[in-house]
N, C-alpha and C positions, 0 to 999 in steps of 0.2 A: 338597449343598443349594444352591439355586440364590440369589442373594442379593435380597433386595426391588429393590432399586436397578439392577440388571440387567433385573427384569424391567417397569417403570418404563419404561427407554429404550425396551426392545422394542415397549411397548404404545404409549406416550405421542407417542415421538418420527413413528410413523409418522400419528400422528392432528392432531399440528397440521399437517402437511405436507398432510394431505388435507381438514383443513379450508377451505385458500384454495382448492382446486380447483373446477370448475366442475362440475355433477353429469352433465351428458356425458359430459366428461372422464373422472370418479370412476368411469362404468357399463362404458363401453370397455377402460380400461386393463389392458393385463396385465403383469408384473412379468416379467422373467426373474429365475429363483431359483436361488442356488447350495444344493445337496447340505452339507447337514451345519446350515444356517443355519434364523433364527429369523426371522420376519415377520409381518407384521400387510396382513391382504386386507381392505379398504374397501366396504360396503356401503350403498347410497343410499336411504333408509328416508321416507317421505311422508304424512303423515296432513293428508289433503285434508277430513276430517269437523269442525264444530263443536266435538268433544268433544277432550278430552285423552284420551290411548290410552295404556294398557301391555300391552305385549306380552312372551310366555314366546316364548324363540328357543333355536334349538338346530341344530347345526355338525352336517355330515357332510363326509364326503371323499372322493374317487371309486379313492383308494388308502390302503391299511391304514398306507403308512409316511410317510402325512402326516398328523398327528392335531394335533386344535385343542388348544391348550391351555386353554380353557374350551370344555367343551365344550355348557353350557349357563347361561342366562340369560337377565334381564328384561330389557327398553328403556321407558322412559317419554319421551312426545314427544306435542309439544302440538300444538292444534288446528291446522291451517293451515300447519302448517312441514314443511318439510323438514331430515333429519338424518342423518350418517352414524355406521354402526355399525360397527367394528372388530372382527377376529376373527384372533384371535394362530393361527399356526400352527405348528408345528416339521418342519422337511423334514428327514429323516433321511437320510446320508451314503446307504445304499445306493439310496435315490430313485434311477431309472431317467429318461436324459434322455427329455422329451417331455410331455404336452398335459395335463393334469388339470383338476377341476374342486370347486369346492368350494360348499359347496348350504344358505343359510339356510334353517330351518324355521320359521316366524312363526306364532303362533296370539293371536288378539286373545282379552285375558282377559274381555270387555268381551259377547262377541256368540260367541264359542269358532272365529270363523271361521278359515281357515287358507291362506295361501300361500309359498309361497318363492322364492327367489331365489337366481341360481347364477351363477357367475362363474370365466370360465377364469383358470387360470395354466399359466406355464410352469416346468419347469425343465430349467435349460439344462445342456450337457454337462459332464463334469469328467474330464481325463483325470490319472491321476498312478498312476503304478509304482512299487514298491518295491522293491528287491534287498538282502536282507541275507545275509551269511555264517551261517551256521548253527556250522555243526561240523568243520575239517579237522586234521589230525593237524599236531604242529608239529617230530616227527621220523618217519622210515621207515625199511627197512632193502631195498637195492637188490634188485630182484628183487621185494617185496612193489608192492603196489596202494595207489597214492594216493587214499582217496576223501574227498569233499567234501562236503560238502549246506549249501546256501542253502535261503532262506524269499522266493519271489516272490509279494509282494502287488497285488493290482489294488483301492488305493484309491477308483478313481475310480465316475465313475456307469454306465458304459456298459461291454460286454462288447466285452473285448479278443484279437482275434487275434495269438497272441504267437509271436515264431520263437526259437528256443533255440540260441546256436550259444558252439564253444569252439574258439577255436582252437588248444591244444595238451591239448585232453583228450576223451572221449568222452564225450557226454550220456547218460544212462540212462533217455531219454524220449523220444516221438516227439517230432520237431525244431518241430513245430508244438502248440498248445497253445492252449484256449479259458480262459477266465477272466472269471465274471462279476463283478458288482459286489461289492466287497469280500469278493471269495474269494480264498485263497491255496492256496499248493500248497510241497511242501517238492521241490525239485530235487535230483538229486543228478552227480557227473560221477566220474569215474573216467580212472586214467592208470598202464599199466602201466612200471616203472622198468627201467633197463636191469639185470640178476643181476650183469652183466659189468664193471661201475662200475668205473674204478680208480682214483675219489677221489673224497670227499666233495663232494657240489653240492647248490644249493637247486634246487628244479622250482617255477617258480611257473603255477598252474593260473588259469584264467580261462572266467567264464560272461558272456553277451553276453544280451542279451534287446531285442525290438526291435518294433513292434507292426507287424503288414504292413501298415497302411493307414501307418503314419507312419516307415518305415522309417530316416530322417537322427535321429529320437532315440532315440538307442540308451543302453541302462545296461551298466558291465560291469565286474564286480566282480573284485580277484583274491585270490588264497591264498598260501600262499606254505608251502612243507615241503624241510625238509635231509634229502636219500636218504644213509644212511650207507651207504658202498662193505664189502660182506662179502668179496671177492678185493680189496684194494686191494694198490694199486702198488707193488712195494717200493720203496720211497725210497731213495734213494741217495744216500752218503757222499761219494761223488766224484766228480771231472766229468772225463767224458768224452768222448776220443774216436770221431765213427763213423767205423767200415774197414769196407772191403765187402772181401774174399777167395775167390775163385775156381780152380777147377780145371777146364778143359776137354778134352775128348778130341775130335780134329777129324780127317777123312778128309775126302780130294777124287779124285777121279776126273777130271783134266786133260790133253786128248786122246789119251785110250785109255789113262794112267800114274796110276796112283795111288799117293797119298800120306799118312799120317795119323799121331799123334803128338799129345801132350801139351804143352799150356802154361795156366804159371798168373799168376795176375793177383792183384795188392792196390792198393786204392786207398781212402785217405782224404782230409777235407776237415774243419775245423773249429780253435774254439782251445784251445790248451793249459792255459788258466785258467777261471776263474770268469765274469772281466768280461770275456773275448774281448778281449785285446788285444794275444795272444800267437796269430796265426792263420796255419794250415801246410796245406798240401796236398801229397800226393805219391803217383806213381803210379808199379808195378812192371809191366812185362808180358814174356815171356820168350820168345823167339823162337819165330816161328809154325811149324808146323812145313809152313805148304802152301805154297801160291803167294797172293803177296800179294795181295789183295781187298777189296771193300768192305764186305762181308759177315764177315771178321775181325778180328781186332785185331792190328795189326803191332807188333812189339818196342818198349817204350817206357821208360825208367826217367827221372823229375822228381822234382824237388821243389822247392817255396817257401816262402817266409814273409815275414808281411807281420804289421807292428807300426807305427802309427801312421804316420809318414808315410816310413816304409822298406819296402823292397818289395827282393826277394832270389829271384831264381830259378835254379836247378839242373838240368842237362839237355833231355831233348828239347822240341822244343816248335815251333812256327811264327814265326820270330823277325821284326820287321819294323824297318824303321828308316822310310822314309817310303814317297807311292802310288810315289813317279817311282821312286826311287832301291833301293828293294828292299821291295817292294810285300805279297809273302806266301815266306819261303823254310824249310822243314821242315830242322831241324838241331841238333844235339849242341853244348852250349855254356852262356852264363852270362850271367843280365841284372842290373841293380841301377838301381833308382829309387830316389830322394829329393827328397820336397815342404817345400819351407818353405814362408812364407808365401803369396808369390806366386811365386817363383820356383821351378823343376824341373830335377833335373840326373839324367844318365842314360845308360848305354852298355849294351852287351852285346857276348858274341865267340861265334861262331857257324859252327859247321863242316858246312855241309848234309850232310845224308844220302842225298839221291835229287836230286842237281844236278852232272856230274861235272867240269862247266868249272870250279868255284869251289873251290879247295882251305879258307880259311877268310875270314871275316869282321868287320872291325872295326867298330861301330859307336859315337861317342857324341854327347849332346845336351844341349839346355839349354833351356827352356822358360819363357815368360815371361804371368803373367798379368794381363792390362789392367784387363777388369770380369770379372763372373764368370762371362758366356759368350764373352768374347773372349779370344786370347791369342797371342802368337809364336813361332816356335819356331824354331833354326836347331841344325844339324847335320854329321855327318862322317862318311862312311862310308868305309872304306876294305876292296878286294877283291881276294882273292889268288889267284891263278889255279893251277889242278892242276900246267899245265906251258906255259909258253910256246914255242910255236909259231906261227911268221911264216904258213904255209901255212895258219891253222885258218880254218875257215870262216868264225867271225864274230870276228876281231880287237881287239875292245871287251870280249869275255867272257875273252881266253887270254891278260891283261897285267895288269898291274896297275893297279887304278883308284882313283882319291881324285874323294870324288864329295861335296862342299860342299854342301848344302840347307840351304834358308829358307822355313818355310810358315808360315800362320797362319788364323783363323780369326775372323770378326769380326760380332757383333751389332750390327747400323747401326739396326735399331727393333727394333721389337716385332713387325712382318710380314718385317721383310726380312733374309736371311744371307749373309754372303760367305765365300769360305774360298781358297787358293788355295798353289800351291807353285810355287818356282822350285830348278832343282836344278844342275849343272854337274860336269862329268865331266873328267879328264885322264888317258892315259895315257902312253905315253914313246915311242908316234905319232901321235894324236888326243886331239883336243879335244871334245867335245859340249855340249848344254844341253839341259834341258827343262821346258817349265811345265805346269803346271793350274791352270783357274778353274773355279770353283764358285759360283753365287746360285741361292739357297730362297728364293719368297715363300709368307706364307703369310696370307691375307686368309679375312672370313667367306664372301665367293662366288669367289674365286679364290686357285689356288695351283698353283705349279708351282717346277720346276727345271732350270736350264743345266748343262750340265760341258762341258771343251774343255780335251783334250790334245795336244801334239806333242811329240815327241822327234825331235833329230836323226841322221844316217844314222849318226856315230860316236860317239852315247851311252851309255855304259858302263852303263847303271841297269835298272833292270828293263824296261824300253821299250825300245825302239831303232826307230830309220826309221818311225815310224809316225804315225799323230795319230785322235782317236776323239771323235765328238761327242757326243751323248746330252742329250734334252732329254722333258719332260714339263708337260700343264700339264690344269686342270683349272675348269669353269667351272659356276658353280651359275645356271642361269635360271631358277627356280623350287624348289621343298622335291621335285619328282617329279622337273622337266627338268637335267641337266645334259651340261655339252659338255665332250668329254674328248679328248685328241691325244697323241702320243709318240713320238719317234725317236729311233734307234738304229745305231749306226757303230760298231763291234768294233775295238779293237786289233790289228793283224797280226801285228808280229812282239814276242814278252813271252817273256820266261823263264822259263816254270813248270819244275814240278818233275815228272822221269821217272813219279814216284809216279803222274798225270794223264795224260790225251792230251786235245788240245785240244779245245774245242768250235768246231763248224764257224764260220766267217765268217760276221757276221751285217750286213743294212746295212737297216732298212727306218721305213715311216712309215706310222702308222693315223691317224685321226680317225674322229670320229662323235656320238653322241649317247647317253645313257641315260637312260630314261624308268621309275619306278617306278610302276605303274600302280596298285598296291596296297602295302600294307603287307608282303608277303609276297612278293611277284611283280615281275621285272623285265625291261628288254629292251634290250639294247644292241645300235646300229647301226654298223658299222667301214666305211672305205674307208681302201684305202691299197695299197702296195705292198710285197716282201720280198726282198731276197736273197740265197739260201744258197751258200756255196761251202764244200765239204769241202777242210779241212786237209791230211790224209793223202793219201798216197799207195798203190796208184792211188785214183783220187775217185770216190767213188759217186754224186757229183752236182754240179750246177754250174747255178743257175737263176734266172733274173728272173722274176719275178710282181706282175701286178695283180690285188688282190682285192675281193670285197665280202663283207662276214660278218654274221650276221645271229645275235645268240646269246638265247636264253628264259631267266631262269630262275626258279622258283616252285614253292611248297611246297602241297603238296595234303594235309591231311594228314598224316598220319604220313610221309609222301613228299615229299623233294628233289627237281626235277627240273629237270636242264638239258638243252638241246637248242640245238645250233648247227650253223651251214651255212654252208658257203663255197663262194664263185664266184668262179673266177678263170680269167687267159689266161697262160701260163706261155711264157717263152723258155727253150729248155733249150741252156745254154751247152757241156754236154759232149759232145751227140749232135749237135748242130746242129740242133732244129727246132723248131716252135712249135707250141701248142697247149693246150686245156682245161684245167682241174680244178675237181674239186667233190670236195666234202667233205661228208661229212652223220656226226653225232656225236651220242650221248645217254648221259647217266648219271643215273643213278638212287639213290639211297642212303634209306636207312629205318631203323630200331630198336624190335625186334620179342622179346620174351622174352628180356632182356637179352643181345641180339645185334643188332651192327650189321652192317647190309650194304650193299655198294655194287657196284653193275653198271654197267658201261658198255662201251660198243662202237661205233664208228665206222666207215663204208665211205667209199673215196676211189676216185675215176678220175684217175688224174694223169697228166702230162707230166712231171714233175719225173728224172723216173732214167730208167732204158736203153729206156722202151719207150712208146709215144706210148698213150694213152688206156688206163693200166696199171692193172686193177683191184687195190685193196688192202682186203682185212676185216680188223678188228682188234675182238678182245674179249677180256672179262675179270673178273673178280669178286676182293671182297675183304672175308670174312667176322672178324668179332672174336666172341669170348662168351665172357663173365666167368659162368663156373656159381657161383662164387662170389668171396667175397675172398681165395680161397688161390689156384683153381684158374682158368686160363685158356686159352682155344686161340685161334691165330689158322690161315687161311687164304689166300693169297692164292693167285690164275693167269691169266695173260694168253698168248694167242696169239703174238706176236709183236710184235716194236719196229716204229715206221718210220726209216727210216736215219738219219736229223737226229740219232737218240739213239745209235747205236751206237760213240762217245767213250766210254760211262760202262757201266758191269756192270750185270745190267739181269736183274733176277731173271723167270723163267718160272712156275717153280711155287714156290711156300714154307708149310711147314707148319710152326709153331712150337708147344711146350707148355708151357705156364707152372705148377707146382706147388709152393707152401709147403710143406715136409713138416712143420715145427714151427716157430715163432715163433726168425726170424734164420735161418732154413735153407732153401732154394728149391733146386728140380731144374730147369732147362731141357733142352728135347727139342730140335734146328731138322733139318729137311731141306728141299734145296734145289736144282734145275736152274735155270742161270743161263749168260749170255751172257756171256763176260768182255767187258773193253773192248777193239776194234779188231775183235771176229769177229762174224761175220755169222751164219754155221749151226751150228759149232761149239760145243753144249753140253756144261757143267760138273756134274757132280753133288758139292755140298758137304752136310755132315750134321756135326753138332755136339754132344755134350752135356757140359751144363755145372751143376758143383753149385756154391751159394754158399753162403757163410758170411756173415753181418754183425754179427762182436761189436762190444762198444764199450768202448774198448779205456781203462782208468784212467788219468787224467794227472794231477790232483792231487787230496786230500783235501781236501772242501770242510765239513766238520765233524766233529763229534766224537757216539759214541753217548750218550742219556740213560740214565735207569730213571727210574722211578716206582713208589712205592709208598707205606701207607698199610695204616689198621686200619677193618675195619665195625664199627662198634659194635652191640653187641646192646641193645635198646630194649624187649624183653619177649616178643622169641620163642623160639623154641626151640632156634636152635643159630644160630652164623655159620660154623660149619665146611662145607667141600667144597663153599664156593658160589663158584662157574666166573665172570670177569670175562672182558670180552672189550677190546678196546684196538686197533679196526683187525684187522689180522691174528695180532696179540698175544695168548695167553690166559694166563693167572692163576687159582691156586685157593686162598681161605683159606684158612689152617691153624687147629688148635683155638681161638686166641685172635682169628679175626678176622680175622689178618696177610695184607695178599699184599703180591706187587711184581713189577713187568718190567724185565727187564735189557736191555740190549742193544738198548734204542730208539730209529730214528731222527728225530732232531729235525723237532718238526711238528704240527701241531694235530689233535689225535684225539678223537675222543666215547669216554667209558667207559661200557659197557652191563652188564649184568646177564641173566647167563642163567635165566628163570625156573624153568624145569624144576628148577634144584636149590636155590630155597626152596620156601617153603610159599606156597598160591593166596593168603592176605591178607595176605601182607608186604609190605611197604612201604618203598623207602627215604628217609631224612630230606631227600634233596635232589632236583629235579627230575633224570631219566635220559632219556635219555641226557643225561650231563655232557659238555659242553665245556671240554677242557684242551689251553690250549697249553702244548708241553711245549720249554722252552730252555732252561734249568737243566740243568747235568747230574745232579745229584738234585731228585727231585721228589716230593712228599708231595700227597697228595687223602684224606683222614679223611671218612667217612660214617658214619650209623647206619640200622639198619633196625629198623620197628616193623611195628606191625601197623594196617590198614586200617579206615576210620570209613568210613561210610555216613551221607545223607542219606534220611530218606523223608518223603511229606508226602503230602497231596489237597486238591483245587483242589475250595471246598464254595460252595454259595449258604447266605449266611447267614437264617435265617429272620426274616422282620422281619414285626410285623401280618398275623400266621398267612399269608404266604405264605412259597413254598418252591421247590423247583428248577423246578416248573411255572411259574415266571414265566418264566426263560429257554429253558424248552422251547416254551413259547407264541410267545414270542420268534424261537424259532427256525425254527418252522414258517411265521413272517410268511417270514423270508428266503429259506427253502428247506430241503429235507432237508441237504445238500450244508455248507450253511455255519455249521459247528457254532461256536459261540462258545468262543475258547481264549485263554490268556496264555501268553507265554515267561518261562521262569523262569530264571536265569542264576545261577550258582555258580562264583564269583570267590576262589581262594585263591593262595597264594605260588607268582607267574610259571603259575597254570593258570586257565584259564576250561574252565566247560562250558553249553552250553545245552541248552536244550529246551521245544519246544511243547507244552501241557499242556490238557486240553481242560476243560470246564469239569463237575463229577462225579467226574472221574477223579483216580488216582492215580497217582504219580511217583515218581522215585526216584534218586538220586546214585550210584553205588558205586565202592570204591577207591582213596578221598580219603586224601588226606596229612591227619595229625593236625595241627589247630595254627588262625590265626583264618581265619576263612570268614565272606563276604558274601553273601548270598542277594538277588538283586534282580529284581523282576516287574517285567516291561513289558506296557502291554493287548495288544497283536497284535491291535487293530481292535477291542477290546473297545466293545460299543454302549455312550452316553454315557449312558446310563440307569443305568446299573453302574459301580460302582469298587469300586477294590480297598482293601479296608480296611489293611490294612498292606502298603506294597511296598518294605520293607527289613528283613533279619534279618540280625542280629551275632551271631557265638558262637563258642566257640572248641570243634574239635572231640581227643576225647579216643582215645588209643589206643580202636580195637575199638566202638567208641562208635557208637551208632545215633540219628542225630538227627531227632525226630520235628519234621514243621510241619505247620501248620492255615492255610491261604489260605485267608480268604472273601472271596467277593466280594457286596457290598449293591447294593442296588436304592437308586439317590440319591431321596429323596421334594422334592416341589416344593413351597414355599411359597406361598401367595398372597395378597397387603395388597389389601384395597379401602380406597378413601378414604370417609370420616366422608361428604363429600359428592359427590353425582354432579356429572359435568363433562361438559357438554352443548357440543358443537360444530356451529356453521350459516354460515351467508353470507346475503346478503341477495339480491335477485333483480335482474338490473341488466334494466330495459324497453331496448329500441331507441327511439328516440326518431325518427322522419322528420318 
């Protein structure tokens, strides 16, 4: 019932407002009108006659869902005046924005004459969206289907184009979507769970809704459901170590001699406790049976450990003491660090394996830290020769050496690094020394870095007679342009290890420019010069060169693509003579059906080796595909090296095969033609296969097993015997009394489920299922009972008032459209369960399944028109085992009241003349 006093302001308040106006004013005006609101339109009414007039008037509207609230009535208005006549209106929500008109009808009671008058309004736009959740499950079991359903309402006045988007679930609708004025729609989305789950997770699900003319307001609701894992993980008591264990069968075919034979390998990594503070690694591999290569694994046995700021390592390994003094050397032997706070102290002894000047090595240090990127360091190396000899060729390697170092490392800002080493050598006939510097800048448009070594002609350290510059730097002129430069000066004489053969003599210098023209696409320009000299003997080459390069590279697509060209004029040192080179190169790379591939191939005219304007092709391709997660192939083949790389083994063809045969268990396939290092034409055929093992292997107990167990209570049906629980991977079956229990559980939070198949369809258990129990106790009790299942039902009725009946809202509904049937949602709120549901208005509804015990029933309108409410929208009750709970929803037609006053209230103005 609508209250006097409300409708007072409605009529009242707009009529003194429009009594000060001017009647121009009062005849032109139009209102913008909001949807849903009450107003009062102004009419300028004139009796130019003698006589006093009363007039019958009467309201039309040029839309059904603007209706006057009086929709008829007198005016009494005296001779000679002017007066205005107010006409209450009510705009109803679903009002469409745009142009209307509303139309007195005047008949003088007087003469029965008759005219009217008509007066635009507007109403203006109203946009407002709703997204509610509906209905989603608040457990699942992995493998089933997540589904959802939301209630999208379009409150507003105008028809909405809507786009429907989720980004981790599937919409069940087309993606677009029309919605007119206070229509809704129930959405629904769906998301299938992984079968393969091996632990319990939440999946929260999400709907987006967004109007394509206003795409930045967006709504977007989400959900949220625990997938319970049906294979879950076996959890584990103890922590473990990973080992990877290997068996190989290896044959080589090495020039015209073959060889082949078994070796096996283990290797782990990881710590021996809980909190990782006990951390070891160690690696077995047993002697190869081929010829050593890069493409094998040479003999290896280590191991370490490492505990807080002790550090302990066992056998082989690449041991180093500093760059000058013994820079990288492969050898059998023992290291040990320890950090205090800022201080570090440290040695190793070291017996190389593949160096045969050095019989063994002593190293130790001390290390010192300033700030926490700066620090100093000084040291002692001492090196003891296989066997001293006066005639050996290099006299610094075949004596004994004590080789004293001091380097350090030092943060001066925040752009700039220094680092640097001084080292000094004696043996018992020479002396040496040798340093390195080192500066890193590093700025937001420029950065680069110096290095500069010497060693003298009798320096005992891993250098000797030599000095090596190397510099780099790089310069931002723009977010596209940048200037970029680098040179490079090779050490000559260094002491690697036999294991290697050197790489050739390198001495050169580029600059240029790179320009990224696009996001994707780039183009660097080089000038500079190179030159190569082969180490070995005899030499395959020996050449100066000046060049120019010119490199592309940009992605088209699914496609990589580089493309580069060189121009240069080459002195060839070895043959004596000068001349050309060009170069032209392209590779290609893509991924296509879960396979990637890359091609490339380059042609050269060169000067550089035996033959003046010498053509060289070179191609090759390199195929990968993952057919799945077990199974894999790889392919690689290339034509031929160019000499600069024939130092290193340098594979021709390789076909490798990768297959899981079961979870920790992999087969490797490899074949192989390959170049060793130092040969030119002479190919290798190597072939491999190799089974692994990866247990994990127990190192401590890290708890202890639970159980659980507990009675169902029977609550009034018909047996609790042979009914099947489930607990994770766990199952349990009552016995006659109810009883179950799980032994042998590991500690950890589980849901306890209920297999339904072995009660009856309306049992019910007393507690919400799946239950969450965490289980840390090593006994543990969970007591249930089960009854049997109450039902709601009900129907959503118009109640009759003043002999009208459901024809009011069917009238009702036909104003709005066939489409937008008049409905409430009904919601059923019990202990930790809600359910809802839209209910239309006539029909019938229904609950089923419910847990016995108190239940709240609560109606919301769902847009319900303001002419109607709902006479009761809360029910309390408590439901009973088996129990059927009847409701009666009605909904009434609100009736409107209207007070006229004792006496009429006449409103005018006076008429102002212009006076000139």
């Amino acid at each position: 019932m609508i209250k006097t006093w409300t409708l007072f302001i409605v009529i009242l308040f707009p009529l003194f407002a429009f009594s000060q106006q001017q009647p121009t004013r009062l005849v032109s005006k139009k209102d913008s009108l909001i949807p849903g609101m009450s107003t009062s339109i102004p009419f300028t009414l004139q009796n130019n006659s003698t006589e006093n007039k009363v007039y019958d008037i009467s309201v039309i509207t040029s839309s059904s869902l603007i209706t006057p609230i009086l929709e008829k009535g007198e005016f009494v208005i005296s001779s000679q005046e002017t007066s205005v006549y107010l006409v209450p209106l009510r705009v109803s929500t679903e009002t469409v924005q745009g142009e209307y008109s509303v139309t007195l009808n005047i008949i003088d009671r007087s003469n029965g004459l008759s005219s009217t008058k008509t007066s635009k309004i507007i109403v203006s736009a109203s946009r407002k969206l709703s997204l509610t959740a509906l209905e989603s499950p608040e457990f699942t079991r992995a493998g089933e289907t997540i589904r959802a359903s939301f209630l999208l309402k379009n409150n507003g006045n105008i028809t909405e184009n809507l786009i429907l988007e989720s980004k981790n679930a599937i919409v069940d609708h087309d993606p677009s979507i029309i919605l007119g004025p206070n229509e809704s729609k129930v959405i629904t989305i769906h998301k299938a769970t992984n079968p393969e789950l091996r632990q319990n997770e939440f999946q929260n699900l999400n709907l987006s809704v967004h109007s394509k003319d206003n795409p930045k307001e967006d709504q977007t609701i989400y959900i949220s459901t625990q997938v319970i894992s049906v294979q879950p993980a076996n959890q584990d008591i103890y922590h473990r170590l990973p080992v990877v264990a290997s068996l190989s069968f290896i044959g080589m075919k090495n020039m015209g001699v073959y060889n082949d034979g078994f070796q096996g390998e283990i290797y782990g990594k990881g710590s021996l406790d809980k909190e990782n503070k006990n951390q070891i690694e160690f690696h077995a591999a047993t002697h190869n049976p081929i010829e050593l290569n890069t493409f094998t694994q040479y003999e290896e046995y280590f191991v370490n450990y490492k505990r807080g700021n002790l550090f302990v390592h066992l056998g082989d390994k690449t041991y180093s003491a500093s760059y000058l003094t013994e820079f990288a050397r492969y050898g059998r032997g023992a290291e040990i660090r320890y950090h205090f706070n800022r201080l570090s102290i440290g040695g190793f002894y070291n017996r190389p394996r593949f160096f045969r000047d050095i019989k063994d090595e002593f190293n130790v240090y001390s290390a010192f830290k300033i700030r926490k990127e700066s620090e100093i360091s000084v040291g002692y190396l001492y090196k003891m020769p296989m066997k001293e000899e006066s005639n050996a060729r290099n006299i610094s390697q075949n004596a004994e050496a004590h080789l004293p170092y001091a380097k350090g490392q030092f943060k001066i800002s925040k752009h700039i690094n220094l680092s640097g080493e001084f080292a000094y050598s004696t043996t018992k006939k020479a002396e040496g020394t040798a340093y390195m510097a080192q500066a890193e800048v590093n700025f937001s448009k420029f950065n680069g870095n110096l290095t500069y070594m010497k060693a003298s002609p009798q320096f005992a350290g891993y250098f000797t007679n030599t000095n090596t510059f190397s510099g780099y730097f790089q310069y931002r002129l723009t977010k596209k342009l940048n200037v970029i430069g680098n040179y490079m000066q090779d050490a000559k004489n260094f002491q690697r290890d036999s294991l290697f053969l050197a790489a050739p003599y390198r001495k050169y210098l580029q600059y240029g420019i790179q320009y990224k023209y696009l996001s994707n696409g780039s183009i660097i320009i080089n000038h500079g010069f190179q030159k190569y000299q082969d180490r070995l003997e005899p030499k395959q080459f020996d050449y100066y060169e000046r060049f120019f390069r010119v490199s592309i590279d940009q992605r088209i697509g699914i496609f990589q693509v580089n493309i580069e060209g060189q121009f240069g004029n080459t002195d060839n040192y070895l043959i004596g003579f000068n001349g050309n080179s060009s170069l032209y190169a392209a590779n290609v790379s893509f991924e296509k059906f879960k396979t990637s591939f890359n091609l490339f191939g380059s042609y050269a005219i060169t000067s550089r080796y035996q033959l003046q304007n010498q053509k060289q092709l070179y191609y090759g391709a390199r195929i990968f595909s993952k057919f799945s997660d077990k199974t894999s192939v790889s392919l690689f083949y290339q034509n031929n090296y160019i000499p600069e790389e024939y130092f290193k083994d340098r594979n021709l063809f390789e076909l490798l095969f990768h297959q899981q045969l079961f979870p920790g268990n992999e087969l490797d396939l490899s074949g192989r033609y390959s170049l060793q290092r130092g040969q030119i034409g002479d190919k290798d055929f190597i072939f491999s296969m190799r089974y692994t093992w990866r247990p994990n292997i127990p190192v401590q107990r890290t708890a202890e097993y639970v159980s659980l167990s507990g009675n169902v209570g029977n609550l009034g049906i018909k047996k609790t015997e042979g009914i099947r629980l489930m607990l994770g991977s766990y199952l349990s079956i009552t016995d006659k009394e109810g009883n179950y229990v799980f032994k042998n559980v590991v500690p950890g939070n589980y849901f306890l489920e209920i297999d339904r198949s072995t009660t009856e369809i309306n049992d019910i258990p007393t507690v919400v299922f799946p239950a969450a129990l965490p289980l840390t106790d090593k006994e543990n009790v969970f007591n249930f009972g089960i009854t049997t299942a109450a039902n709601i039902q009900g129907q959503v009725q118009l109640l009759e008032t003043e002999n009208k009946s459901l024809a009011d809202i069917e009238a009702l509904q036909s104003k709005k459209g066939k489409k937008k049937r008049e409905s409430i949602i009904v919601e059923a709120v019990g202990d930790s369960q809600t359910y809802r549901k839209i209910c239309f208005v006539g029909e019938d509804f229904d609950f089923t399944y419910l847990k016995p015990g108190d239940w709240t029933v609560k109606l919301y309108r769902n847009g319900l028109d303001k002419r109607y409410k709902i006479s009761t929208d809360q029910f309390q009750f408590t439901l009973k085992p088996s129990e059927i709970k009847k409701l009666n929803i009605q909904i009434v037609k609100q009736q409107i009241e209207i007070k006229y006053q004792q006496e009429s209230l006449k409103v005018g103005y006076n008429e102002i003349k212009n006076k000139k």
